[in-house]
C-alpha positions as YAML, in Angstrom:
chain: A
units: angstrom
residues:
- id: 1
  name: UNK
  ca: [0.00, 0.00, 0.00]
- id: 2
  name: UNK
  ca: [1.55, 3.22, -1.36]
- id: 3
  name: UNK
  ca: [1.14, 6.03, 1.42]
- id: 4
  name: UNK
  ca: [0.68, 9.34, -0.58]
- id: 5
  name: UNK
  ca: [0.81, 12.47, 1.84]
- id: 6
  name: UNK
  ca: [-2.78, 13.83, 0.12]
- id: 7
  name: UNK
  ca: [-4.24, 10.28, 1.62]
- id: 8
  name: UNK
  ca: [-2.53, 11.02, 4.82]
- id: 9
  name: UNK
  ca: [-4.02, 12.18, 7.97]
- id: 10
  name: UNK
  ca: [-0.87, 11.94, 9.65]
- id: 11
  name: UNK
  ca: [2.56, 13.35, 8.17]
- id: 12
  name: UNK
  ca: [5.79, 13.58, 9.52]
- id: 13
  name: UNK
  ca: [8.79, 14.45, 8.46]
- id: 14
  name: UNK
  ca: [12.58, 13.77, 9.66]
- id: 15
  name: UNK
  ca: [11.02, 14.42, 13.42]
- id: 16
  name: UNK
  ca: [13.89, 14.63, 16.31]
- id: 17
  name: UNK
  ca: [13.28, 14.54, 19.52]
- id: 18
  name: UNK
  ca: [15.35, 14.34, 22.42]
- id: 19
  name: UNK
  ca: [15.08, 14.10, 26.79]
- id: 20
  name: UNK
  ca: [18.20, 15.90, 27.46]
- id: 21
  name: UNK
  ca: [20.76, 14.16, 26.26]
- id: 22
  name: UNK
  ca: [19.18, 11.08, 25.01]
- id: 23
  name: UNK
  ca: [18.19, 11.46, 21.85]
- id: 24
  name: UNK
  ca: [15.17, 9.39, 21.37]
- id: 25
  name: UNK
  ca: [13.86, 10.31, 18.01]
- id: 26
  name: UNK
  ca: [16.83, 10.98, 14.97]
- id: 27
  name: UNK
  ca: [14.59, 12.07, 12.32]
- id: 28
  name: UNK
  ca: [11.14, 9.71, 11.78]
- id: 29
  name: UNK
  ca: [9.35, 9.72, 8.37]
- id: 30
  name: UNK
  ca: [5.97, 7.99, 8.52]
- id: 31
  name: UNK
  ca: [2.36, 9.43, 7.14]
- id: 32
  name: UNK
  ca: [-0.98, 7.95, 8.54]
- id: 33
  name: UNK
  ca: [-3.81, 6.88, 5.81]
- id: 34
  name: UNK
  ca: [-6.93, 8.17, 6.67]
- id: 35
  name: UNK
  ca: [-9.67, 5.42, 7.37]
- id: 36
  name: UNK
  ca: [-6.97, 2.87, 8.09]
- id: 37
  name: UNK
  ca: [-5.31, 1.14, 11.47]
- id: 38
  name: UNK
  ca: [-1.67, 1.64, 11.41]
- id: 39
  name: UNK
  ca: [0.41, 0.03, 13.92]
- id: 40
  name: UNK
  ca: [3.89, 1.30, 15.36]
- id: 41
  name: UNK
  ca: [5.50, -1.14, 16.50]
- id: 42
  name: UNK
  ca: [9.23, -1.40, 18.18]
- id: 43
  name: UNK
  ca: [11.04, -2.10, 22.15]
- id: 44
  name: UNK
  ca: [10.24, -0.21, 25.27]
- id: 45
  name: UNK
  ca: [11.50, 3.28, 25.06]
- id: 46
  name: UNK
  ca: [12.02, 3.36, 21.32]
- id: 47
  name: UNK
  ca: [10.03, 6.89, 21.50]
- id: 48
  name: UNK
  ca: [6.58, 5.04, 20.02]
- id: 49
  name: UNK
  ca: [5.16, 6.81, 23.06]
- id: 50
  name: UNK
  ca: [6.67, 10.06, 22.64]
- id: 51
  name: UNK
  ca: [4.86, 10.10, 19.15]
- id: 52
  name: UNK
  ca: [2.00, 10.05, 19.98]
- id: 53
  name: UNK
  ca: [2.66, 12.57, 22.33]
- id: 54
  name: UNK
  ca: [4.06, 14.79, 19.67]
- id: 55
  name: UNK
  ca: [1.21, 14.39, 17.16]
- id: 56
  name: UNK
  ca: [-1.14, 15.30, 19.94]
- id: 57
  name: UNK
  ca: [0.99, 18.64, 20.56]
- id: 58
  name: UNK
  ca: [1.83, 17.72, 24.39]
- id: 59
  name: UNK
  ca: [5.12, 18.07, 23.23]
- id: 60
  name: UNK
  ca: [7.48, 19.91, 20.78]
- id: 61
  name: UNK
  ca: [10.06, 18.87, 18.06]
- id: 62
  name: UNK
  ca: [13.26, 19.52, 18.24]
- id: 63
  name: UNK
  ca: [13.39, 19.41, 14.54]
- id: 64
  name: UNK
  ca: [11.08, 18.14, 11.82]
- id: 65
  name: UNK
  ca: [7.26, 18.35, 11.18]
- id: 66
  name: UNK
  ca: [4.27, 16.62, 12.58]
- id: 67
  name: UNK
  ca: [1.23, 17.57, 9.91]
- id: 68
  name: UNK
  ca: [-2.42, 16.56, 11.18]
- id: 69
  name: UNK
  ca: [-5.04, 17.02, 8.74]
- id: 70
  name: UNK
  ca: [-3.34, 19.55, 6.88]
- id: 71
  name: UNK
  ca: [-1.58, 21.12, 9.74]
- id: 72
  name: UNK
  ca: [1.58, 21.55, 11.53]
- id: 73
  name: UNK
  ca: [0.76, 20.87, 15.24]
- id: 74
  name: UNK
  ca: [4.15, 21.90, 16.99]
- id: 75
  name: UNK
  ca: [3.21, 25.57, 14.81]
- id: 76
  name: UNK
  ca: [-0.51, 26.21, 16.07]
- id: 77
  name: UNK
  ca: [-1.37, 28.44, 18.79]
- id: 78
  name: UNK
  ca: [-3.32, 27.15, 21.80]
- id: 79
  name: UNK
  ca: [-6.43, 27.39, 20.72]
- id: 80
  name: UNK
  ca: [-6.24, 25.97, 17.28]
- id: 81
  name: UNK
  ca: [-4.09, 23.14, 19.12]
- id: 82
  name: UNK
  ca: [-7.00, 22.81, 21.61]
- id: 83
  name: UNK
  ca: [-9.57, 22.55, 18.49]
- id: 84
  name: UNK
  ca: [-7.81, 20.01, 16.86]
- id: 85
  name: UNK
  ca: [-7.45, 17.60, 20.33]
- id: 86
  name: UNK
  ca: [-11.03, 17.91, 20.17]
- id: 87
  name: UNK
  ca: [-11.24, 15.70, 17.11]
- id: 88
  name: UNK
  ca: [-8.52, 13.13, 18.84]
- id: 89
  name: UNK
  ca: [-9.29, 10.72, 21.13]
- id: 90
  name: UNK
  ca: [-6.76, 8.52, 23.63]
- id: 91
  name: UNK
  ca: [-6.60, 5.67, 25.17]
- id: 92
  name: UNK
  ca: [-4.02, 5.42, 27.79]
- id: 93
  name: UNK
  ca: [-1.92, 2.75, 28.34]
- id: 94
  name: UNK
  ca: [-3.20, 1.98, 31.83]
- id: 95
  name: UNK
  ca: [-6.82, 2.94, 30.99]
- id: 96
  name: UNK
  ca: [-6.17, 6.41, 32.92]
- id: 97
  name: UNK
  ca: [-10.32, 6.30, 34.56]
- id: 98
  name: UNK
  ca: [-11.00, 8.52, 37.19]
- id: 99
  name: UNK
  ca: [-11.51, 6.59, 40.10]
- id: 100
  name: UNK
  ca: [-13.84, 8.22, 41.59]
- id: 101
  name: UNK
  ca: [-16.08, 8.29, 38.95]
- id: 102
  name: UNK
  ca: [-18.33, 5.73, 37.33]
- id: 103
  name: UNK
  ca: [-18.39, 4.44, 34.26]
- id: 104
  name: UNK
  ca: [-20.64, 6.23, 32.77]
- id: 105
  name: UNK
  ca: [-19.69, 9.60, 34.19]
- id: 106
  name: UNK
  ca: [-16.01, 8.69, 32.89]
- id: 107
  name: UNK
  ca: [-17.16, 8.78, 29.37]
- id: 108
  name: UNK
  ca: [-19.52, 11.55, 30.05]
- id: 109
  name: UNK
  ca: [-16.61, 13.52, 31.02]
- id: 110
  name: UNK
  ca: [-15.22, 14.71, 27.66]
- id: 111
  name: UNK
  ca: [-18.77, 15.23, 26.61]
- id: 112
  name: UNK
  ca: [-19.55, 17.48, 28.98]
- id: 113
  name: UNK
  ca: [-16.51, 19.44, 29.26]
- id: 114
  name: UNK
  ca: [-16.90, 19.77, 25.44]
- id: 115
  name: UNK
  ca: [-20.09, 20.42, 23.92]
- id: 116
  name: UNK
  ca: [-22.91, 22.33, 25.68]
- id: 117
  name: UNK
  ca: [-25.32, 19.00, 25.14]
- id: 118
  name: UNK
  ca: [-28.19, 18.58, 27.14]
- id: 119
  name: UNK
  ca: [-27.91, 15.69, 29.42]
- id: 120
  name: UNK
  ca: [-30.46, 13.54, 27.80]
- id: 121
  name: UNK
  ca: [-28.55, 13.38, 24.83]
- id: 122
  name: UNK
  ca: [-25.36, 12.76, 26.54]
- id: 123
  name: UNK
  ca: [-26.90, 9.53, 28.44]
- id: 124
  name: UNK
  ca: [-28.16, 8.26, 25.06]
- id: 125
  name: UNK
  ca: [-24.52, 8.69, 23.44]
- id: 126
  name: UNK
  ca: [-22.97, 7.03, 26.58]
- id: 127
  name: UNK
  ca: [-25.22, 4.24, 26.57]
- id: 128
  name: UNK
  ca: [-24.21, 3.77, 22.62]
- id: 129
  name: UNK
  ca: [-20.43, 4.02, 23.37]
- id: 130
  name: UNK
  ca: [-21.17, 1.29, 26.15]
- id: 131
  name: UNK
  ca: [-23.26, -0.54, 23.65]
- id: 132
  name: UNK
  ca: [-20.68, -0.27, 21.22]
- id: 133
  name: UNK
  ca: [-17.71, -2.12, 23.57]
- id: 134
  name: UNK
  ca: [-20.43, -4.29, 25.21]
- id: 135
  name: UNK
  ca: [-20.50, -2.73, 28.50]
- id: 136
  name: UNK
  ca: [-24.03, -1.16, 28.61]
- id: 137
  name: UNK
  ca: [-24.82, -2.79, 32.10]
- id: 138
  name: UNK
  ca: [-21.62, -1.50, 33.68]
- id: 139
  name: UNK
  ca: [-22.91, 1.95, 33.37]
- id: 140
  name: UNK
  ca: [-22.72, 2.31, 37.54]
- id: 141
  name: UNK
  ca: [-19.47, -0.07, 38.22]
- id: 142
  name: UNK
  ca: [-17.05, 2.06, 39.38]
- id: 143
  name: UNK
  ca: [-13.24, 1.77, 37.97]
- id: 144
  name: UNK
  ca: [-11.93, -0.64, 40.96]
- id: 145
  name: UNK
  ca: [-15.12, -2.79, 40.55]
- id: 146
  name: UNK
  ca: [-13.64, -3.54, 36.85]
- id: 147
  name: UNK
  ca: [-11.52, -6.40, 35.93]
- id: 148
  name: UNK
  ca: [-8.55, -4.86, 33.76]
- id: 149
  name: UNK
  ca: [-9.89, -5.87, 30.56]
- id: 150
  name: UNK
  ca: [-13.38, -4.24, 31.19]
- id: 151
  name: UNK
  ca: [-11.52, -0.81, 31.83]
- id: 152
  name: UNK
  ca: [-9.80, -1.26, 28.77]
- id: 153
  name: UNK
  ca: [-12.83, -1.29, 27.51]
- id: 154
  name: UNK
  ca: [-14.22, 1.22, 29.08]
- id: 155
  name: UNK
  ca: [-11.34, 3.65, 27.65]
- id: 156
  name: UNK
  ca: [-11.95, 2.86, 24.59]
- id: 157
  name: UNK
  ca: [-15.60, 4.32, 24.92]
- id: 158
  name: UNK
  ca: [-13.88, 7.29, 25.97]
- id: 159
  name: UNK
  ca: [-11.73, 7.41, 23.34]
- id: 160
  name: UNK
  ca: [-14.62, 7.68, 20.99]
- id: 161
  name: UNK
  ca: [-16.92, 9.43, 22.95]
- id: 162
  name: UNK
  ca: [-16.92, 12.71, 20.32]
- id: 163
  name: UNK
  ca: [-16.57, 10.30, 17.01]
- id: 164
  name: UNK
  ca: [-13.12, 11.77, 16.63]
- id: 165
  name: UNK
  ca: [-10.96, 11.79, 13.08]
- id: 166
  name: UNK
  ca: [-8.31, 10.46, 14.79]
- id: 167
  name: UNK
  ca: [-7.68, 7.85, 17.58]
- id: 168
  name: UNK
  ca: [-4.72, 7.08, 19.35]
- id: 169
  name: UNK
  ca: [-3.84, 3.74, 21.99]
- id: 170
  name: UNK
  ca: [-0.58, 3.57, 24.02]
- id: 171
  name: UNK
  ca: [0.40, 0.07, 24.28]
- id: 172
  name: UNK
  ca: [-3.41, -1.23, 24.20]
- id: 173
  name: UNK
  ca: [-2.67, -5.33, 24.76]
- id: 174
  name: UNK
  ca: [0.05, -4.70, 27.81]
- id: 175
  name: UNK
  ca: [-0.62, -7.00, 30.91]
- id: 176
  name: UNK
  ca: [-4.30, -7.91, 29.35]
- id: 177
  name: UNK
  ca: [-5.62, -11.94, 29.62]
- id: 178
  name: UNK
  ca: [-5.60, -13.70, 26.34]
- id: 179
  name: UNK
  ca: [-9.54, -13.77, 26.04]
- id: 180
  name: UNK
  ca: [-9.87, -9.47, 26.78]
- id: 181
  name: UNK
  ca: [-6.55, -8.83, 24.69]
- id: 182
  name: UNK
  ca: [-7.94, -10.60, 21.93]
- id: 183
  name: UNK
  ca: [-11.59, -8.35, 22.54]
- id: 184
  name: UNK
  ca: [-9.79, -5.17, 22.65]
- id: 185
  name: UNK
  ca: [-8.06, -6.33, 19.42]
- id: 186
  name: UNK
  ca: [-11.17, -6.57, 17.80]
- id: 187
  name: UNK
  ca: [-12.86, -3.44, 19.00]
- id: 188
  name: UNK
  ca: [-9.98, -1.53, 17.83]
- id: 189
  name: UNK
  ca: [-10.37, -2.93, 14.16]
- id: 190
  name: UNK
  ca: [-14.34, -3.04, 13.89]
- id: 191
  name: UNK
  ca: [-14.62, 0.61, 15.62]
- id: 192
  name: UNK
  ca: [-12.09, 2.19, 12.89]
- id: 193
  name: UNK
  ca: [-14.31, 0.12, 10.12]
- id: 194
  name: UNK
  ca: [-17.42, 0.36, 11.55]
- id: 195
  name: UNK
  ca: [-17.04, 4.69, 12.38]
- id: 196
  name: UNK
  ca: [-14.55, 5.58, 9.76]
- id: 197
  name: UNK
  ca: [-11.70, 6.91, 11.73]
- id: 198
  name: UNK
  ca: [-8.02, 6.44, 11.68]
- id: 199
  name: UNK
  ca: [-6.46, 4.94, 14.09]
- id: 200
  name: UNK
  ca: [-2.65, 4.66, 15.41]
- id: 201
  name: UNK
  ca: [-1.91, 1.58, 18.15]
- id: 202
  name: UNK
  ca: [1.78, 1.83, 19.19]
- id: 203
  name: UNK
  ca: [2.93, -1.47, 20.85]
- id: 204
  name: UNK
  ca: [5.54, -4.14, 20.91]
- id: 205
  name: UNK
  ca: [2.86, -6.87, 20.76]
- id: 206
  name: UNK
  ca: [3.46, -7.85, 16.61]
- id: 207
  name: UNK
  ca: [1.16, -10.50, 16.95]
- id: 208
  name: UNK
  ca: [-1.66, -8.94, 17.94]
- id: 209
  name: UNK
  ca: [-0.97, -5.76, 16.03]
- id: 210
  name: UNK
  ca: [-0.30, -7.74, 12.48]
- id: 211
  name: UNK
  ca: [-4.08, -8.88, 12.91]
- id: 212
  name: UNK
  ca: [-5.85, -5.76, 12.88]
- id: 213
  name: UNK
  ca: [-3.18, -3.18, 11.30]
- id: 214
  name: UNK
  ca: [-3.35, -2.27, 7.35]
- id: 215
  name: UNK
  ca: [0.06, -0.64, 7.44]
- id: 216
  name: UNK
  ca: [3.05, -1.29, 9.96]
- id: 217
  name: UNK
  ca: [6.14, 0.70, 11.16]
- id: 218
  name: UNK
  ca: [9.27, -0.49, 13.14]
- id: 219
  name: UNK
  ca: [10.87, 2.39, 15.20]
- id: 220
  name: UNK
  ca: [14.90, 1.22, 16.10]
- id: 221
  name: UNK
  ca: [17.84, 3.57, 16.72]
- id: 222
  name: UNK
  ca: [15.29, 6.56, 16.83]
- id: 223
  name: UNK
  ca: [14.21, 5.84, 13.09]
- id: 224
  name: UNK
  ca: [11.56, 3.90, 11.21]
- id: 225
  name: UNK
  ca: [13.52, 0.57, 10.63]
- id: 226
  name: UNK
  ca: [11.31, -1.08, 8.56]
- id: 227
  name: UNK
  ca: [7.81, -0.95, 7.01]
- id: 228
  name: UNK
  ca: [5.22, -2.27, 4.62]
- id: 229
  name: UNK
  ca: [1.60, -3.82, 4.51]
- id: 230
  name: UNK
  ca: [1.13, -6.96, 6.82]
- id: 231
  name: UNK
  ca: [1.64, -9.00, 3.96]
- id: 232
  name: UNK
  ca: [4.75, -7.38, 3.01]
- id: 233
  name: UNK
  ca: [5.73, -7.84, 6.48]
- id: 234
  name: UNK
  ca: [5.29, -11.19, 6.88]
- id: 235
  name: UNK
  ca: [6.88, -11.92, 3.70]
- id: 236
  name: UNK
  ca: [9.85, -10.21, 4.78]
- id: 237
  name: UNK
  ca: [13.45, -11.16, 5.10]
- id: 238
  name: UNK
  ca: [14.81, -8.46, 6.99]
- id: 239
  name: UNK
  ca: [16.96, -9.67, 9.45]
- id: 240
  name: UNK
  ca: [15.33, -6.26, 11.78]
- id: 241
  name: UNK
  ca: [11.51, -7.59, 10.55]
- id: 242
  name: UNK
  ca: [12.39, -11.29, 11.51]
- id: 243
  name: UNK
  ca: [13.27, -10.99, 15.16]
- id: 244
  name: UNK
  ca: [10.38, -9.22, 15.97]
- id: 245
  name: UNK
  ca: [8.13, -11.06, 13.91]
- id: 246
  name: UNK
  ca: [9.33, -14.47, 14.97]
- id: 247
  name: UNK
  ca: [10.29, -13.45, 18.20]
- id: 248
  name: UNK
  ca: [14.31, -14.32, 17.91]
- id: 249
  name: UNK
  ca: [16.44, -13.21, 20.51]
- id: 250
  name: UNK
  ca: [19.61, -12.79, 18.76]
- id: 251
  name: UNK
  ca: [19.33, -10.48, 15.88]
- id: 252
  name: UNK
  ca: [20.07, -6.89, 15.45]
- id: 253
  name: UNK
  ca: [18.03, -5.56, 18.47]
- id: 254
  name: UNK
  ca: [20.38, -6.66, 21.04]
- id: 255
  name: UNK
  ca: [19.72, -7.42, 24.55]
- id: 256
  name: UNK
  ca: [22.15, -6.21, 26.52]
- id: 257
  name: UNK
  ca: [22.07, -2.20, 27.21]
- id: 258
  name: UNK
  ca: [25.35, -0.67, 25.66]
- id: 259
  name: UNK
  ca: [28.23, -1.38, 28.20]
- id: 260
  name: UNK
  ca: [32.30, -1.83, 28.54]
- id: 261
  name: UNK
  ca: [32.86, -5.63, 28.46]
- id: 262
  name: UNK
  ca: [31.19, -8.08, 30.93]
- id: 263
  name: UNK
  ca: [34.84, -8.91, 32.86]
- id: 264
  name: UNK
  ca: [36.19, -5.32, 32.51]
- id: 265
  name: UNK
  ca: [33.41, -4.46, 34.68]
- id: 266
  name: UNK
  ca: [34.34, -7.65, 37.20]
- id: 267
  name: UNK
  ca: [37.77, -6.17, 37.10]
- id: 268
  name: UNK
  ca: [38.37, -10.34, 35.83]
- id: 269
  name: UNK
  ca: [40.10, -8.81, 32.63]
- id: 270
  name: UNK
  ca: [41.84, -6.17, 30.76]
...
């Protein structure tokens, strides 16, 4: 699948990015289809994270572009950045609920902070996001009366409370049972489909992601590594593509953090 930048949502260009010293990000290129589920995929602390923060304008390039719909986010003032966060939606990687409020007011939230909709029509559009990720009865469980699946769940409600352009999830499958991870999966992919939205899901989980993603991207070494369409990933023979893919644990994603040798550090050698 050819990526043109008129198709994209997303656009960016030779982004850097750095915390302090540690440069994280040494000049990304990826662009976003509209209408499709692209997955980012690549180790803990690779920066997939800090992406999403810097499409969503939380934080600023060092150099580079981020382009959403048409515009530069990093370049808008705060209230055209606020605008355009109005047509995102998140889900966090640990759900990020307010505890002390119930499920329904948790997806009620964004609704009412806003829109100026009267509350009858904000209980009818909570009880369809509910609907929509099965959870309708829930409506009154509060956050700790959830199992960790069912808050996923109930994020992802959130996430779509205002029908955004544009959704984002933070490692979506971490620490989830094989029955909810394989739910959320399918939410993900049937809510893009099923309200025509775009959708970015960074994680390391490749197997999940490979199911439900039209388009893939491999951050390593603070650069896209690798990509293609599932099919072009699986097909590949990329030494980078075949460790994640099959899991290997030699290959060029080492293990070890960079260090002086093993026995220098024993003082066992020269």
């Amino acid at each position: 699948m050819s990526v043109n930048s008129s198709d994209s949502l997303v656009d960016i260009q030779d982004l850097k990015f750095a915390y302090g010293q540690n440069q994280v990000l040494k000049g990304v290129n990826l662009k976003v289809p509209r209408g499709k589920v692209v997955a980012i995929l690549g180790t803990s602390g690779c920066g997939k994270s800090t992406l999403l923060r810097l499409i969503g304008g939380q934080s600023q390039p060092a150099a580079g572009s981020v382009r959403v719909n048409g515009q530069t986010v990093h370049e808008m003032n705060d209230n055209a950045l606020y605008l355009m966060r109005r047509k995102m939606g998140m889900m966090f990687q640990k759900s990020g609920l307010f505890t002390d409020l119930s499920t329904f007011e948790n997806i009620a939230f964004p609704m009412r902070e806003r829109t100026s909709l009267p509350e009858p029509v904000i209980r009818d559009l909570v009880m369809m996001k509910l609907q929509a990720v099965g959870l309708r009865s829930a409506h009154s469980l509060m956050p700790n009366e959830l199992s960790g699946g069912m808050q996923r769940r109930v994020a992802l409600a959130r996430a779509i409370a205002l029908d955004p352009m544009l959704v984002m999830y933070d490692e979506p499958f971490a620490g989830l049972d094989p029955i909810s991870l394989n739910v959320i999966a399918n939410l993900i992919r049937r809510l893009n489909d099923a309200l025509g939205v775009t959708s970015i899901v960074v994680s390391y989980d490749v197997v999940e992601s490979l199911k439900i993603a039209d388009y893939v991207y491999f951050i390593s070494g603070g650069v896209v590594a690798a990509h293609g369409t599932v099919a072009e990933v699986n097909a590949s023979s990329d030494p980078f593509v075949r460790q994640f893919v099959d899991s290997l644990h030699d290959g060029p994603v080492a293990f070890h953090y960079p260090a002086k040798p093993y026995l220098a550090d024993l003082r066992l050698g020269s």
